[in-house]
Each structure stands twice: as structure tokens, then as C-alpha cells.
VEXLUM-577309 format. One record per residue (C-alpha): x, y, z; residue number from 1. Coordinates in steps of 0.2 Angstrom, whole numbers, plus 5000, padded with zeros to 4 digits. Example, Ala and Ser with C-alpha at 12.3 -4.5 7.8 and 13.67 -1.06 7.14 Angstrom:
2
[[5062,4978,5039],1] [[5068,4995,5036],2] 
//
This chain:
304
[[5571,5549,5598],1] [[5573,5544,5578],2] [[5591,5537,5584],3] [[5581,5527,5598],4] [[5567,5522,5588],5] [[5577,5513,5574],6] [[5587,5501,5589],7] [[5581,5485,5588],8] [[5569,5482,5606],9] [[5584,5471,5613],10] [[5594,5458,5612],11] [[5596,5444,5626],12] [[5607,5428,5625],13] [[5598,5411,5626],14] [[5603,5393,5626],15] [[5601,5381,5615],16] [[5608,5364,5617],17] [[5622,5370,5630],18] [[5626,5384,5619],19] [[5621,5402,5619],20] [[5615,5413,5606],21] [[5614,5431,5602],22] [[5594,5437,5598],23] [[5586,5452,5595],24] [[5569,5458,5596],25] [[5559,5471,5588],26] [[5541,5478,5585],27] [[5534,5477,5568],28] [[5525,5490,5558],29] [[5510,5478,5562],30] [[5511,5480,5582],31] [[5519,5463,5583],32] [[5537,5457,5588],33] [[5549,5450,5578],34] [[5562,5440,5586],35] [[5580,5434,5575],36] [[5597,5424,5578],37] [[5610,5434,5576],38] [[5622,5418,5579],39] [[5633,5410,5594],40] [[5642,5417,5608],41] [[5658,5424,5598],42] [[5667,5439,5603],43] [[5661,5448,5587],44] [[5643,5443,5598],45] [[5648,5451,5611],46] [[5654,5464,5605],47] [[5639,5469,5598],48] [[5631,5465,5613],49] [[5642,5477,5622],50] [[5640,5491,5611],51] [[5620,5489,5610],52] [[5618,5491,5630],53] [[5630,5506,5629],54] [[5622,5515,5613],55] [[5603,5512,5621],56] [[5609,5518,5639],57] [[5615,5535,5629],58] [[5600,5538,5621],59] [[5590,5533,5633],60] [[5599,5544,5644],61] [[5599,5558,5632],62] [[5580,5557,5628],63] [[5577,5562,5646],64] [[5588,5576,5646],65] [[5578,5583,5630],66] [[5560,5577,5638],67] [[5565,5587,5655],68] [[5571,5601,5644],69] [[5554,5603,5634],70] [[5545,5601,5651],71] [[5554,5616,5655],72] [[5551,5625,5639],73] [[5533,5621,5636],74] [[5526,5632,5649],75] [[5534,5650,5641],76] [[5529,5640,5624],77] [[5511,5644,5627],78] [[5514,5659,5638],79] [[5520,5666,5621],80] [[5506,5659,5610],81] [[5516,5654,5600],82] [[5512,5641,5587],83] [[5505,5623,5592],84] [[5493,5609,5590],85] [[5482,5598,5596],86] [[5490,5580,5606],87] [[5482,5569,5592],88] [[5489,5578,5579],89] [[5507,5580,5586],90] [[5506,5560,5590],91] [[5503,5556,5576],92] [[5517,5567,5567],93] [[5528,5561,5576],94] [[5525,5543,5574],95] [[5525,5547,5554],96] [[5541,5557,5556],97] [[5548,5542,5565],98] [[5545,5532,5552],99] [[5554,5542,5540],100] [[5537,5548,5530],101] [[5535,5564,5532],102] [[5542,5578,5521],103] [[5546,5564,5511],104] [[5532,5555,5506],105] [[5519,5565,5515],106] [[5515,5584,5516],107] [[5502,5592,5527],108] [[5488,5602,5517],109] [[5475,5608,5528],110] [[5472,5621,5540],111] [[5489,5614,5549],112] [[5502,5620,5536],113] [[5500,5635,5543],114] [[5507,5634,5558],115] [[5524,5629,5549],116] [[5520,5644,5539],117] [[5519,5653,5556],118] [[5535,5647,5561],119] [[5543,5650,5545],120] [[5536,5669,5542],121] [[5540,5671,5562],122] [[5521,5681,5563],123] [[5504,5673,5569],124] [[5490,5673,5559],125] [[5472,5677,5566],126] [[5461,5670,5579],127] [[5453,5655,5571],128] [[5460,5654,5555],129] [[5469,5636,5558],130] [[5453,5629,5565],131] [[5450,5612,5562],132] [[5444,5593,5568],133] [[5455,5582,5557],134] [[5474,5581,5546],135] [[5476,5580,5529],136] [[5489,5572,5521],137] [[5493,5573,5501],138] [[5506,5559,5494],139] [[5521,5564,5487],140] [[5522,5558,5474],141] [[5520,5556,5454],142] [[5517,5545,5442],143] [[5537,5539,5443],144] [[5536,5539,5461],145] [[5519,5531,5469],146] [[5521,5516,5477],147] [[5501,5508,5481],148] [[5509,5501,5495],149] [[5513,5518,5504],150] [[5497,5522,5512],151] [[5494,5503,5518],152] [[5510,5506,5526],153] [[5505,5523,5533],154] [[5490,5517,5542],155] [[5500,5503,5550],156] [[5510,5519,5556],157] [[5494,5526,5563],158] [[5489,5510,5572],159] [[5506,5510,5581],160] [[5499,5527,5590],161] [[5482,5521,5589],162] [[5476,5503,5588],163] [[5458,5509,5584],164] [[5461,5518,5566],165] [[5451,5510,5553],166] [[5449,5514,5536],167] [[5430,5520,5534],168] [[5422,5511,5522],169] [[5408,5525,5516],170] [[5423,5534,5513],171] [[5440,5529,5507],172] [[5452,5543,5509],173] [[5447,5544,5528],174] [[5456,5536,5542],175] [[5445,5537,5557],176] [[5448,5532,5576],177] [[5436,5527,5590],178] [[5434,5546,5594],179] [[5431,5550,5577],180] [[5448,5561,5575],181] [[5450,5558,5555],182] [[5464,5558,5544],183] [[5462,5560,5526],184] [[5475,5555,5510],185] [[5475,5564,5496],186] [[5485,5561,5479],187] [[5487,5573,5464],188] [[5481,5564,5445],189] [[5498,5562,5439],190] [[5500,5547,5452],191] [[5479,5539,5449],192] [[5486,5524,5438],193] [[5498,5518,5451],194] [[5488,5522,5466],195] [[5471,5514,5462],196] [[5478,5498,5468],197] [[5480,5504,5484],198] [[5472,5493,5497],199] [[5465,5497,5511],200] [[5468,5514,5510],201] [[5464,5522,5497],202] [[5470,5543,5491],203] [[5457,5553,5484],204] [[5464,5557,5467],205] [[5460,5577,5466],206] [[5462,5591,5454],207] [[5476,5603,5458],208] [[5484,5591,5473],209] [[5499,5590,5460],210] [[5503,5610,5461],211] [[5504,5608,5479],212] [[5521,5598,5475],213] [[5529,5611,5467],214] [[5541,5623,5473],215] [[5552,5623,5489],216] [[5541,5614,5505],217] [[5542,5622,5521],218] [[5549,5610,5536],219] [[5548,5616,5555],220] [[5546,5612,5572],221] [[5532,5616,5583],222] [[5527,5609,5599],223] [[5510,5600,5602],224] [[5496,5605,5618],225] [[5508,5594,5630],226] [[5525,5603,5624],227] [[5535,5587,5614],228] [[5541,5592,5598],229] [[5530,5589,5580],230] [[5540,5589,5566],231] [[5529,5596,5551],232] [[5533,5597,5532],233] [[5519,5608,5521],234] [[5520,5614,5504],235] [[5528,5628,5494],236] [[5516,5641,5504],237] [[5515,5652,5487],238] [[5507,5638,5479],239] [[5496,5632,5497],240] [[5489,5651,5494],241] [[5483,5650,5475],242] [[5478,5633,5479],243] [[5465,5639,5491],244] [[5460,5654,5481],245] [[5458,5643,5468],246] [[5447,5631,5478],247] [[5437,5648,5484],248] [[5430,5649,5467],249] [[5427,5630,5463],250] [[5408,5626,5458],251] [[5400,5613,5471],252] [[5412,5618,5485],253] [[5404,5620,5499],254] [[5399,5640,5505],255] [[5408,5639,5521],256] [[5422,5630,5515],257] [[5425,5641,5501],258] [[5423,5656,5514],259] [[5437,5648,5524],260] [[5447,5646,5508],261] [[5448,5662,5503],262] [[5451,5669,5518],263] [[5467,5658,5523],264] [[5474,5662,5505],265] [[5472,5681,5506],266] [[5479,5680,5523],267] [[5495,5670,5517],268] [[5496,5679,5502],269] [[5500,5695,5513],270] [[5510,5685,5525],271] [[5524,5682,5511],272] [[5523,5699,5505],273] [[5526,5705,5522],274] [[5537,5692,5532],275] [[5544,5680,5517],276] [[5554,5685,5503],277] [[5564,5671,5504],278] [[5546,5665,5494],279] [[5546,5679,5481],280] [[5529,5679,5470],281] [[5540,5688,5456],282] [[5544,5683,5436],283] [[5551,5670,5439],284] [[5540,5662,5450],285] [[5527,5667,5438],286] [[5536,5658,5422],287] [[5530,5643,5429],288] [[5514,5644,5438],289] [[5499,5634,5431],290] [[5486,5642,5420],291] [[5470,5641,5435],292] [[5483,5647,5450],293] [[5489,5662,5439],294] [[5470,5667,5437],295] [[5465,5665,5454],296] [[5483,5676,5456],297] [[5475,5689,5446],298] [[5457,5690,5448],299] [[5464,5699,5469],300] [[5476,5710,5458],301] [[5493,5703,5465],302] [[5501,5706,5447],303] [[5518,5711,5456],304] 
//
């Protein structure tokens, strides 16, 4: 589908003055489409013609293999419980992964990550600990690396799945369709300078979203309500882990929230210990861990 997706739409000859011309269209990031001239009828046209017909045919044809593949799958898929999510999040995963944005400018940070972390420990957690109404989203990037462009860009990306995402004005960070399904951008300080000229969408700049970024992120695979494929990228889960004990004990944070927190944390924290020690929480993880993560480390006695 990536293959398919980065074809132009088509290309058709026209006639202009007795002569024909090569054009191509396709859709823009804005839901518009973008037509060009790629020049007259010359062999090297047709040629290229030629081998756009035959490359979209393939993948057209190959896409439906897969599709009636998953169709197939899907049913044992869920038979097994094995991990998924909801058909708004999966769309819109899979439009961002399209678009060449995910795992590399964006990680997942809520409740989702820990499907990936599912897939990647090869266990399920608990009833009810990924429960949740919206995505979370924080930037990938520092102070070298943020572009204030990116999450203009990304909502144009959302729009493509859903026309009716709008950035809501009484908060900022939020990206909200007509149903209400919410999306929110996060970013960590490191990046605040560059990303305050972000328009319309705008990262909430928070505390601790840079440790987030450290370590080795997670990438899997999982399957969304309908069975299509979502590819999901999610932090270092050693440092998703501390970060959520650490937000467990932060003044002001809500009391079911922090609840929630502590709860996912403790449950991941055992998770590596048991099924990932290809994420060792050794010395030399340690050597490097931020002052506030190694205290929340601490204060549940995981000194080993």
C-alpha cells in the first residue's frame, strides 16, 4: 500500500493544438488534485506511460491479494484476542504511516503503546488497562530537529482520513472530529523555541516528554476492529514505564489518572522483567537514566 500510495493518481494523454501531451495527476496533502505536464508524445513518454499502467496494475493487483489475505486472517485474529484497536485509531495510523510520519517523527504515548508492547513482549496485559477515547501523539524531535511546520502537516494528514478534524480552539494540543474522537500533540521542552510558531496546530510543551525519546522505540504491527494492518511505533517501554510512575506521583494530576498511571507502569515494569530482556533495566541502562525516573525507579524497589 506505501508502494501504491506514493504513484501519482494517473497520467492520461491530452491534445493540445494537434499534439498530445503526457499529464499526471495527483491528490495533495490538502484533499485537492494537482495536475502537471510531463511533456509531448515522445517514446521516452511513452515509455513512461507504459511502465506506470504496468507498475499500478501490480500493486493494485497485489493490494487484493493481501486485503483477501487479511480478510481471512482477521477472524482467528480476534478468536485469539490477540492484540488490536479501535477503526479510528487504526485509520488514522495508517494514513500517518503512509505519509511517512510515524516512528519517525511521531511516537504513540498513551494507553496504545501498549499494544506494541503486547506484541513486542509476545504476552497480554490485563482487562482494561489499554482503555481509552483518544491518541496521543509526542513529536520527535529536539531543538535541532523540530520543524513548526510538522504538525500543520500532520493534520492535513488527518483530514485526508477525516475532512471534519479541526484544531479546538479552547485547547490547542487537541485535534477533534465531528464525533469527538481527539487526538492530541505533545512535544518535550528541548524543542519549545522552534515549535511555538506552530500554527494551527499547536504541541503542548510538557515536562519529561523528552525522556520519552530516549532509548530503543518499539515498531509492530497489529490489526485494527476490521483486520487491515496498523503500523505502530512507541517509546523505549523502559522509559514509557518510569514515565508513567513518575506522572503517578505528580502534584495536580488528576486521582484517577494518576491511579491508571501507576497501574500501567507497575504492570510494564514486570512485563520486561518477565517477557523482555532484550530491554534490560541493568547498569547500564541506569548510567544514563534521568534523576526524577530513577527516583520513581526506586521508590517500588526495582534496584536490580
Amino acid at each position: 500500500m506505501a508502494q501504491l500510495s506514493r504513484l501519482p493518481g494517473g497520467m492520461y494523454w491530452r491534445v493540445i493544438n494537434s499534439r498530445q501531451y503526457l499529464y499526471q495527476y495527483a491528490a495533495t496533502p490538502a484533499g485537492t488534485q494537482q495536475t502537471k505536464s510531463l511533456g509531448p508524445k515522445t517514446p521516452v513518454a511513452e515509455q513512461a506511460y507504459g511502465e506506470f499502467k504496468k507498475t499500478k496494475q501490480d500493486l493494485e493487483e497485489r493490494r487484493a491479494a493481501v486485503e483477501k489475505r487479511f480478510r481471512e486472517f482477521a477472524p482467528a485474529w480476534r478468536a485469539l484476542r490477540l492484540p488490536a484497536i479501535d477503526r479510528a485509531a487504526g485509520a488514522v495510523l495508517r494514513a500517518l504511516d503512509l505519509a511517512g510520519f510515524v516512528g519517525k517523527n511521531l511516537l504513540v504515548v498513551g494507553t496504545y503503546a501498549l499494544k506494541a508492547y503486547e506484541i513486542e513482549a509476545a504476552t497480554i496485559f490485563s482487562a482494561g488497562m489499554d482503555a481509552t477515547e483518544d491518541l496521543d501523539f509526542t513529536l520527535l524531535v529536539d531543538e535541532r530537529t523540530a520543524d513548526p511546520d510538522l504538525p500543520r502537516r500532520v493534520l492535513l494528514t488527518l483530514k485526508q482520513v477525516d475532512s471534519t478534524f479541526i484544531v479546538n480552539t479552547a485547547s490547542p494540543r487537541a485535534a477533534v472530529n465531528k464525533n469527538g474522537y481527539r487526538i492530541d500533540l505533545l512535544a518535550g521542552k528541548s524543542a519549545a523555541d522552534k515549535l511555538s510558531a506552530a500554527r494551527p496546530w499547536k504541541p503542548e510543551v510538557l515536562e519529561g516528554q523528552e525522556w520519552l525519546l530516549l532509548g530503543r522505540p518499539v515498531s509492530a504491527v497489529l490489526i485494527d476492529f476490521d483486520g487491515w494492518p496498523v503500523a505502530v511505533a512507541a517509546p523505549d517501554p523502559r522509559y514509557f514505564a518510569l514515565h508513567k510512575l513518575w506522572l503517578s506521583e505528580r502534584p495536580g494530576r488528576p486521582a484517577v489518572k494518576r491511579v491508571k498511571d501507576r497501574r500501567q507502569g507497575e504492570a510494564l515494569l514486570q512485563t520486561l522483567k518477565d517477557h523482555m530482556p532484550h530491554y534490560p533495566l541493568d547498569d547500564s541502562f541506569m548510567v544514563g537514566l534521568p534523576a526524577p525516573l530513577e527516583q520513581a525507579r526506586s521508590s517500588l524497589g526495582h534496584n536490580k
